[in-house]
C-alpha positions in Angstrom: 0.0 0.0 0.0 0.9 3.5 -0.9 3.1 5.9 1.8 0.7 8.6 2.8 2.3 12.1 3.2 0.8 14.6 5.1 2.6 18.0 4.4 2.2 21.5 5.7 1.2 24.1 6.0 -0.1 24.5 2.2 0.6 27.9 2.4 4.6 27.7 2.6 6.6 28.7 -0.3 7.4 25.5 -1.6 4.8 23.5 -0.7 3.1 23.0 -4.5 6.7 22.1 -5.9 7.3 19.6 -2.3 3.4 18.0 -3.3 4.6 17.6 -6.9 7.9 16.0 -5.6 6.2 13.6 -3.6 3.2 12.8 -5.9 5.8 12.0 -9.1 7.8 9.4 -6.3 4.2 7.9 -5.9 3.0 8.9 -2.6 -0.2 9.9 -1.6 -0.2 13.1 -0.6 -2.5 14.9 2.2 -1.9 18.9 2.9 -3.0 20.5 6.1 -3.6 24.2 6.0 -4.3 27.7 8.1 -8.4 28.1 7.8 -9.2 30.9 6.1 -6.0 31.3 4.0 -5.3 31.4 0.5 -2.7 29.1 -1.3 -2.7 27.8 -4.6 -2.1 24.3 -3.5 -5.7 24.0 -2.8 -6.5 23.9 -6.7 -4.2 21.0 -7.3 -5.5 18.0 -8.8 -2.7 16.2 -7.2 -3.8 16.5 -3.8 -6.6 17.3 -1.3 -6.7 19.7 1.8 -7.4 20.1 5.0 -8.0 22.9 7.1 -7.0 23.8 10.5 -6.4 26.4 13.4 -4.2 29.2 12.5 -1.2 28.6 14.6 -0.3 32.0 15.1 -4.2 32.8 16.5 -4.6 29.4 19.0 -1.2 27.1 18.8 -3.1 24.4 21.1 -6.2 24.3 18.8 -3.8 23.9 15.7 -1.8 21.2 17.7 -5.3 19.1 18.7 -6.4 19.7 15.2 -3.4 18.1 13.5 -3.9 15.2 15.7 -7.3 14.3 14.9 -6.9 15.0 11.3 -4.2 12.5 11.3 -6.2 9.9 13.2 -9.0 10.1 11.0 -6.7 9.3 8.1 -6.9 5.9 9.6 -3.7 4.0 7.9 -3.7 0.3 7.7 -0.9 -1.6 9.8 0.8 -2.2 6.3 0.6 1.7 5.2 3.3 4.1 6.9 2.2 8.0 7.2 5.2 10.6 7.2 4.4 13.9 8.4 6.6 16.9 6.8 6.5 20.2 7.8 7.1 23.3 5.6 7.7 26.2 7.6 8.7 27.3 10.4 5.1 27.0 12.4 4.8 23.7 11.1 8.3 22.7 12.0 6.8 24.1 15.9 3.8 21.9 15.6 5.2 18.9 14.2 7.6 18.9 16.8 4.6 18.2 19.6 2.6 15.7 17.5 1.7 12.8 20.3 4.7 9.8 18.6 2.4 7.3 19.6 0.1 7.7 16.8 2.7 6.2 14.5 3.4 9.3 11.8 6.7 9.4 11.1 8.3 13.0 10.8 10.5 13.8 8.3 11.9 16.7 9.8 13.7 18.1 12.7 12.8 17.0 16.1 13.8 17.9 20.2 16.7 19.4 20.0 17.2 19.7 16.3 13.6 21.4 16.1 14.4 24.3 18.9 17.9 24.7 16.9 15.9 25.2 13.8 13.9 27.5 15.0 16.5 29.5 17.0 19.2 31.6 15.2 21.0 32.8 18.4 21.8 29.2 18.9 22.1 28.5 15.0 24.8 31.5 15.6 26.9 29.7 18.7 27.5 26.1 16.3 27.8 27.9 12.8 31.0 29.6 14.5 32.1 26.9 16.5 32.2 25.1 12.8 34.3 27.2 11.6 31.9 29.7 9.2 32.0 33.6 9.4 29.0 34.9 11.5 28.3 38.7 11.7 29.0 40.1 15.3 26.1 39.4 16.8 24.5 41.0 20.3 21.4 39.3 21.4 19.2 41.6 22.8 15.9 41.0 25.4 15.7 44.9 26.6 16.4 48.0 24.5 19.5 48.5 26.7 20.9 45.6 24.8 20.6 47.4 21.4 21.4 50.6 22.4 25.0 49.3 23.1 25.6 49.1 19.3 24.0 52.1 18.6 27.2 53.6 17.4 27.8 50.9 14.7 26.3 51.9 12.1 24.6 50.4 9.3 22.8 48.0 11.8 20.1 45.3 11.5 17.8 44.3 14.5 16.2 41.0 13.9 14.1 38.4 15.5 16.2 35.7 17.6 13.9 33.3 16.7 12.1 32.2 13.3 8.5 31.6 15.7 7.9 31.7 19.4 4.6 31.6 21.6 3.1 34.6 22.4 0.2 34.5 24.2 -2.0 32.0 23.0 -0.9 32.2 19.3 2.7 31.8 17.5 4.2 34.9 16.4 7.2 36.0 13.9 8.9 39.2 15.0 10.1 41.7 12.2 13.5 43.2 11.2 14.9 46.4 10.9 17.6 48.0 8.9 19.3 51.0 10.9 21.5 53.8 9.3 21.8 56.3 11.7 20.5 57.1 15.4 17.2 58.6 14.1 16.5 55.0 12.7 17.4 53.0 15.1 15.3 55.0 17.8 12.4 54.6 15.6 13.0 50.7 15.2 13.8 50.2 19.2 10.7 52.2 19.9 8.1 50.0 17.6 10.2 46.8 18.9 9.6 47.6 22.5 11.7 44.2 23.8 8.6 42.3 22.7 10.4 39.1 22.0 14.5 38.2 21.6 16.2 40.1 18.8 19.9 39.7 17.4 21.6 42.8 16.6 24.2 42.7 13.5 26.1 44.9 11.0 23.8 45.4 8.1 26.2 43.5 5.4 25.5 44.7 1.4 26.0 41.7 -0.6 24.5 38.8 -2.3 22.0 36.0 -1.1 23.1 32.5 -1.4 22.3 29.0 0.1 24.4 25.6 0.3 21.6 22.4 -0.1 22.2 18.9 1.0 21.1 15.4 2.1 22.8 14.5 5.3 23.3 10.5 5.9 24.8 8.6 8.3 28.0 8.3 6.3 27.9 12.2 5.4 26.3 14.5 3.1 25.0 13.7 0.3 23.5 15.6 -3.2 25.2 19.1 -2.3 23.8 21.6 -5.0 23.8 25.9 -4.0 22.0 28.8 -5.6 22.8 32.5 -5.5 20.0 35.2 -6.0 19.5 36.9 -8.9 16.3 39.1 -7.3 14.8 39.1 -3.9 11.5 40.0 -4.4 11.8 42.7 -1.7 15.4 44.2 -2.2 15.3 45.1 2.0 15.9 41.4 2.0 13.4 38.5 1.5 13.4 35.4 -0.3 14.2 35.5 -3.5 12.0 36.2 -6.8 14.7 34.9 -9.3 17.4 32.6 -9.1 20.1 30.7 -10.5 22.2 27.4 -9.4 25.8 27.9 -8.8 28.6 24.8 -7.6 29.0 24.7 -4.1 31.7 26.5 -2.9 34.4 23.8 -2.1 35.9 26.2 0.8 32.1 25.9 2.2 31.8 21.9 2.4 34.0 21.0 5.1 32.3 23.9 8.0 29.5 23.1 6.6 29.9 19.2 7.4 31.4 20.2 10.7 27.9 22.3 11.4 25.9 19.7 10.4 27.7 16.9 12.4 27.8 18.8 15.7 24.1 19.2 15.6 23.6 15.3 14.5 21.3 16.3 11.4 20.1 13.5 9.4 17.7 14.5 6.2 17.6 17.7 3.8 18.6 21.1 4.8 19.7 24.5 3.6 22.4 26.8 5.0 21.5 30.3 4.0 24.7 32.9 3.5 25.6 36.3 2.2 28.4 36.8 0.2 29.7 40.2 0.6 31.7 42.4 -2.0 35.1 41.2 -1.2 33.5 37.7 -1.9 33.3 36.9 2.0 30.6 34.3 2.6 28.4 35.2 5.6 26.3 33.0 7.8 22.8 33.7 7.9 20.6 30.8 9.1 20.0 27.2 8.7 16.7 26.1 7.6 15.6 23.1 8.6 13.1 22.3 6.2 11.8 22.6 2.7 13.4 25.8 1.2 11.3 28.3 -1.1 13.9 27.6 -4.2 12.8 24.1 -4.2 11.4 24.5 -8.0 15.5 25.7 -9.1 16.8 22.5 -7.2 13.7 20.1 -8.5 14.8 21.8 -12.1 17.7 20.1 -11.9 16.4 17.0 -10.7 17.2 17.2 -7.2 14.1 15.3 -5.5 14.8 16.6 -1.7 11.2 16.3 -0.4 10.7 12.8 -1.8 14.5 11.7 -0.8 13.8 13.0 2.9 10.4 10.9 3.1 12.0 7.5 1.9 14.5 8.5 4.1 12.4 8.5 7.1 10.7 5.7 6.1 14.0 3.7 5.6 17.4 5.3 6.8 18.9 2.8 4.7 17.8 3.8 1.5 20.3 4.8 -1.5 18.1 7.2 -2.9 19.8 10.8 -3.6 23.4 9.2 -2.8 26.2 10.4 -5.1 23.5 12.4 -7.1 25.4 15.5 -8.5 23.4 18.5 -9.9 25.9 20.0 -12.8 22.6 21.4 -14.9 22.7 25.4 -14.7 19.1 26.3 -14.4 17.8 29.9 -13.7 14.3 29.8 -12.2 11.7 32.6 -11.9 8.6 33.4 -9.4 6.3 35.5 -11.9 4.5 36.7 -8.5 7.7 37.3 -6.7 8.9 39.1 -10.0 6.0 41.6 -9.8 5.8 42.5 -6.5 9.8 43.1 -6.4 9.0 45.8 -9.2 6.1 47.4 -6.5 8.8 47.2 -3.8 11.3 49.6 -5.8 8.4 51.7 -6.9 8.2 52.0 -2.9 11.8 53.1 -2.6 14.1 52.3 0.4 12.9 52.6 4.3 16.2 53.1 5.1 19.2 55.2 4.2 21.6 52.1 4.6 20.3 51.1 1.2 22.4 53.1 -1.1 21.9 51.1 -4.1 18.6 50.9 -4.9 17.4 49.1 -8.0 16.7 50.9 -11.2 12.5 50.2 -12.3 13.1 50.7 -16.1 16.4 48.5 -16.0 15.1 45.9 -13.4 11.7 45.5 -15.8 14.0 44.7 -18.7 15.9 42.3 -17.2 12.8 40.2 -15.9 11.2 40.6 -19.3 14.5 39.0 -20.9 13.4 35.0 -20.7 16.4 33.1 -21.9 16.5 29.6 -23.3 16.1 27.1 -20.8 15.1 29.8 -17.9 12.3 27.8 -15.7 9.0 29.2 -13.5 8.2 28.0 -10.4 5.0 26.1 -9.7 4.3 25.5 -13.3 3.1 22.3 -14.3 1.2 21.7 -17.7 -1.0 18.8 -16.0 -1.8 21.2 -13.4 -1.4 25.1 -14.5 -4.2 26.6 -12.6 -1.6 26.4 -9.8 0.5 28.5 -11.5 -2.0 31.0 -12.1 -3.7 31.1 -8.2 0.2 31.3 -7.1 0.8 34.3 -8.7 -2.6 35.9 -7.9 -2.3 34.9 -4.4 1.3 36.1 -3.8 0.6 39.4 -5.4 -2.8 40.1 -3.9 -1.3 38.8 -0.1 1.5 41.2 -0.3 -0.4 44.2 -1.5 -3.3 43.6 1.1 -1.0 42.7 3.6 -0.7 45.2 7.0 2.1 47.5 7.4 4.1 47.3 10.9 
């Protein structure tokens, strides 16, 4: 009988390209998402949704939720069930899913879940391995910040990718500081409401290192470096293309990965300055937004980290190398990243800010053998609700 997959939350970046991944390899696939959200996932023909509590309104209901929609899946003793989260809130909630109901996640748990989820902590091993991570204060009172206040360009970030507040889960914001005047105003709307990591505001490029880690080492390395985030402040990005892994990366990057005893996919996010220094940033412990660029290529993380769970032994993804150079585009992403420098800069410590006429040529150039994200000719009304809902969310969404 057919593995059943249940992934979530249907709203995460990948999550159409993970369902696709997973549905090709011949699971069933089962989504879980946040009731009363939009994501185009939920006009596949390739799989059916759920919905559930918002997290980030009532974390218990979402957790109790989960549970029974997983019982009432009702596997047979010869059917497995793998649970695999997609975000950060899932990565939370998966983490406190009862064991004895017999899903199998394929993700991080304990230890390796609050690590995920923490990048002070993230911070403390990535050094310890031997890569370069900003100076970094962390900060629980406004005194804390104020210390760097003379260190200018600045960044004040959230400590930790999700963390209870009240009753819900909550994601701070960031802030990019040039001068005193900035800073105040960033301090005074942060308040100390939850841990923040102060750090120089580096100018430089977005890349991330991909992998399989296995008992005898990593496996399927592949990297990516950003072409366009679709909000040049920093975000994910709209546009991408794959790049070989930096060999100077691989062994702190094994080191990392063996001090924390990670077993299954990950990504370690970096930024590579203009003297070609390569940064930490975070890990992320889960299913990455680029995952069409690496699927492109014919890198099958999601469905290699589910057979993995399912059988540790398994061969699949060992000694694959990804040497196709692929550049892969979010049409949504692309649009609202042109709306974002119509906007202009919030803060002065963005001196180079992208040219509209320039940047709207370059997107409109489509090369031979560039690729979309979330297209599929079996299933292209996906593409279509993904771009609706990712322009429409961002426009409609509130302002800090």
């Amino acid at each position: 009988m057919r593995t059943v997959v249940c992934i979530g939350f249907a709203e995460a970046l990948a999550a159409v390209e993970v369902a696709w991944s997973l549905v090709d390899a011949g699971f069933e696939v089962v989504t879980f998402g946040r009731r009363g959200w939009r994501s185009a996932l939920r006009h596949s023909r390739h799989v059916s949704t759920v919905e559930i509590t918002p997290p980030e309104s009532n974390y218990n209901g979402a957790i109790t939720e989960l549970m029974q929609f997983l019982v009432s899946l009702k596997l047979s003793p010869q059917q497995s069930g793998v649970l695999l989260p997609l975000d950060d809130a899932a990565i939370w909630l998966c983490d406190r899913v009862d064991p004895q109901l017999g899903w199998v996640v394929a993700g991080p748990r304990e230890y390796n879940a609050t690590l995920a989820l923490d990048k002070w902590l993230q911070n403390q091993v990535a050094r310890s391995a031997g890569l370069s991570v900003p100076d970094t204060t962390y900060a629980s009172v406004i005194e804390d910040v104020l210390v760097r206040a003379n260190q200018f360009p600045l960044v004040l970030k959230p400590a930790k990718a999700v963390f209870p507040y009240e009753a819900g889960l909550r994601k701070g914001r960031s802030w990019i500081c040039a001068n005193q005047g900035e800073l105040q105003q960033a301090v005074g709307e942060w308040r100390g409401m939850w841990p923040a990591l102060v750090q120089p505001f580096i100018r430089g490029i977005g890349e991330g290192v991909f992998g399989l880690a296995t008992n005898d080492g990593i496996e399927a390395w592949s990297a990516h470096r950003r072409i366009r985030m679709m909000n040049p402040h920093g975000s994910g990005s709209s546009a991408c293309i794959s790049i070989p892994v930096a060999e100077e990366l691989k062994l702190s990057i094994e080191r990392f990965i063996q001090k924390i005893g990670w077993l299954g996919i990950f990504m370690i996010e970096l930024l590579r300055d203009s003297s070609g220094k390569a940064w930490f940033i975070e890990l992320n412990g889960r299913c990455w937004g680029s995952m069409a660029l690496s699927r492109r290529q014919g890198l099958e993380y999601p469905a290699w980290s589910v057979d993995r769970a399912i059988n540790p032994e398994s061969r699949n993804g060992v000694r694959f190398r990804a040497e196709k150079r692929v550049v892969c585009r979010n049409v949504g992403r692309e649009c609202m990243h042109l709306l974002f420098i119509l906007r202009g800069p919030k803060s002065k410590a963005l001196e180079r800010w992208p040219s509209f006429w320039r940047t709207a040529v370059e997107i409109l150039q489509v090369r031979n053998g560039d690729s979309l994200y979330n297209w599929r000719k079996d299933d292209w009304g996906v593409f279509f609700w993904d771009c609706w809902y990712t322009v429409r969310e961002q426009v409609l969404k509130p302002r800090c």
